[in-house]
C-alpha positions as CSV (number, residue, x, y, z in Angstrom):
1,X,6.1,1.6,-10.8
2,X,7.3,-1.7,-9.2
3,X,7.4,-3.4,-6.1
4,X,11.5,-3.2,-6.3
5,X,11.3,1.0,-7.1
6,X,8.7,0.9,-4.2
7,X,11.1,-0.8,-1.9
8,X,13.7,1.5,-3.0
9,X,11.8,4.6,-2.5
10,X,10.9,3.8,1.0
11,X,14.5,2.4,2.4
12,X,15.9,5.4,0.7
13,X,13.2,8.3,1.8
14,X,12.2,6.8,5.1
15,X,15.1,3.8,6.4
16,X,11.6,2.5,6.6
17,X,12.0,-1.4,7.8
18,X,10.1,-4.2,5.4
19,X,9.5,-7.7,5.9
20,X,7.0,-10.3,5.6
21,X,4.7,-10.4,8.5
22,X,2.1,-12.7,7.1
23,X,2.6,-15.5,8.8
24,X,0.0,-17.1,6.4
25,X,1.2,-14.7,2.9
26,X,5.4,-14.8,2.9
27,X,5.1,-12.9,-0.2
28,X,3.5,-10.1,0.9
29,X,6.0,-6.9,2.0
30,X,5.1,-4.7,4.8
31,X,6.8,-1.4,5.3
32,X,6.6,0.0,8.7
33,X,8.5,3.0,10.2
34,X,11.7,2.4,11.5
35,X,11.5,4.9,15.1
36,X,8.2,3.0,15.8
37,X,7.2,0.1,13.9
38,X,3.6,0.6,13.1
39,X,2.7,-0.2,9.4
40,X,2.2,2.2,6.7
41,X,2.0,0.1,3.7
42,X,1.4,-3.4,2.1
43,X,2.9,-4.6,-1.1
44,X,1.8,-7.6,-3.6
45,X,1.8,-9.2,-6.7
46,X,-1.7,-10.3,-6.7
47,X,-4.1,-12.6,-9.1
48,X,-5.8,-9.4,-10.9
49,X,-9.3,-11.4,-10.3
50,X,-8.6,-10.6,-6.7
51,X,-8.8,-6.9,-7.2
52,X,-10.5,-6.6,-10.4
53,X,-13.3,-9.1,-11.0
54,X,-13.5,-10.6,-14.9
55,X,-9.5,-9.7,-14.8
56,X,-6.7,-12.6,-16.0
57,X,-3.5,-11.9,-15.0
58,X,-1.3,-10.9,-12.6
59,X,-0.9,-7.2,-10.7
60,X,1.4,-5.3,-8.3
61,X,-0.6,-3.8,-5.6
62,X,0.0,-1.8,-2.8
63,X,-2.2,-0.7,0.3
64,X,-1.4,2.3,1.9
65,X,-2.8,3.8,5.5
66,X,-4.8,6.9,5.1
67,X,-7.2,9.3,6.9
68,X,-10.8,7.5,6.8
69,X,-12.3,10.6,4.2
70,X,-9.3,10.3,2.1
71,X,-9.9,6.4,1.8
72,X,-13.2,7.2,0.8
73,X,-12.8,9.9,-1.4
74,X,-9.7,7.7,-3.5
75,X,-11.5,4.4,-3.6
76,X,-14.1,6.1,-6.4
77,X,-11.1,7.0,-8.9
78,X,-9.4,4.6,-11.0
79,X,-6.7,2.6,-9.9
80,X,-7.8,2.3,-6.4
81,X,-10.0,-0.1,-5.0
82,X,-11.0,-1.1,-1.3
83,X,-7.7,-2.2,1.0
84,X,-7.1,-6.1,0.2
85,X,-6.6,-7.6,3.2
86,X,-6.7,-4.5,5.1
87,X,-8.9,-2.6,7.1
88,X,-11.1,-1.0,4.3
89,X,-11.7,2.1,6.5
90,X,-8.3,2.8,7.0
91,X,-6.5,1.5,3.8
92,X,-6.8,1.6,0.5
93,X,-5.5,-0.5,-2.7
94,X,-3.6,1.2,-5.4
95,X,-3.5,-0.9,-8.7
96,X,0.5,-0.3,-9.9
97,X,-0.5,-1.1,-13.6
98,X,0.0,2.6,-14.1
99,X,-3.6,4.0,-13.8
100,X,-2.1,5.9,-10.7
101,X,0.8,8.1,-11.1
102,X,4.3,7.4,-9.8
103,X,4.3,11.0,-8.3
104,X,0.7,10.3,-7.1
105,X,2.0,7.0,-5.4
106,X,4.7,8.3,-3.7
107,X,2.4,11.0,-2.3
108,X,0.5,8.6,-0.8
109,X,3.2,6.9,0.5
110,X,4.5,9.6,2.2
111,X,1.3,10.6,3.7
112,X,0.8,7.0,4.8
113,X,4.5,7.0,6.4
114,X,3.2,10.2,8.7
115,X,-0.1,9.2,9.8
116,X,1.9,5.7,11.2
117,X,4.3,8.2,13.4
118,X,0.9,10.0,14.9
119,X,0.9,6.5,17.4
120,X,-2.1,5.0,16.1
121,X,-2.4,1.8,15.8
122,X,-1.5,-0.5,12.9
């Protein structure tokens, strides 16, 4: 998957609103629902050493807001590691190099979209 079928996905699914509210990071997208604003996900291309110590290269990433267990439970598989620039307890990395399923992804996704519209807090 790719940060422009991401994009896609969400605008199309969801009308969900991105842009770049890293003051500090430009390039980073956030995707946040449109009937409320709060954040539901977090897109990057990354340095792969960021995520994945003794890695060269470069890597799409996304971070996703989850239910704490759920966090816990995915950042022991493959392809995930803990949120980048996130709350760890609350989001989660998912490595787009594959590892993950595009079905899985977009699973996530849309669990992340409903726990935002539940009023918690980014």
């Amino acid at each position: 998957m790719t940060l422009d079928e991401l994009g896609a996905y969400v605008a199309e699914r969801y009308g969900a609103v991105s842009d770049h509210s890293f003051k500090e990071d430009v390039s980073v997208t956030v995707y946040s629902r449109p009937d409320n604003r709060k954040w539901f996900a977090a897109a990057k291309n990354v340095g792969r050493r960021s995520v994945d110590a003794g890695s060269d290269g470069r890597i799409d990433i996304l971070n996703v807001k989850l239910n704490p267990r759920e966090v816990a439970a995915l950042r022991s598989r493959d392809g995930f590691r803990p949120a980048w620039r996130m709350n760890q307890n609350s989001w989660v990395t998912i490595l787009l190099d594959g590892t993950v399923s595009d079905d899985e992804v977009y699973e996530l996704v849309d669990k992340a979209f409903a726990l935002a519209g539940k009023g918690g807090r980014r």
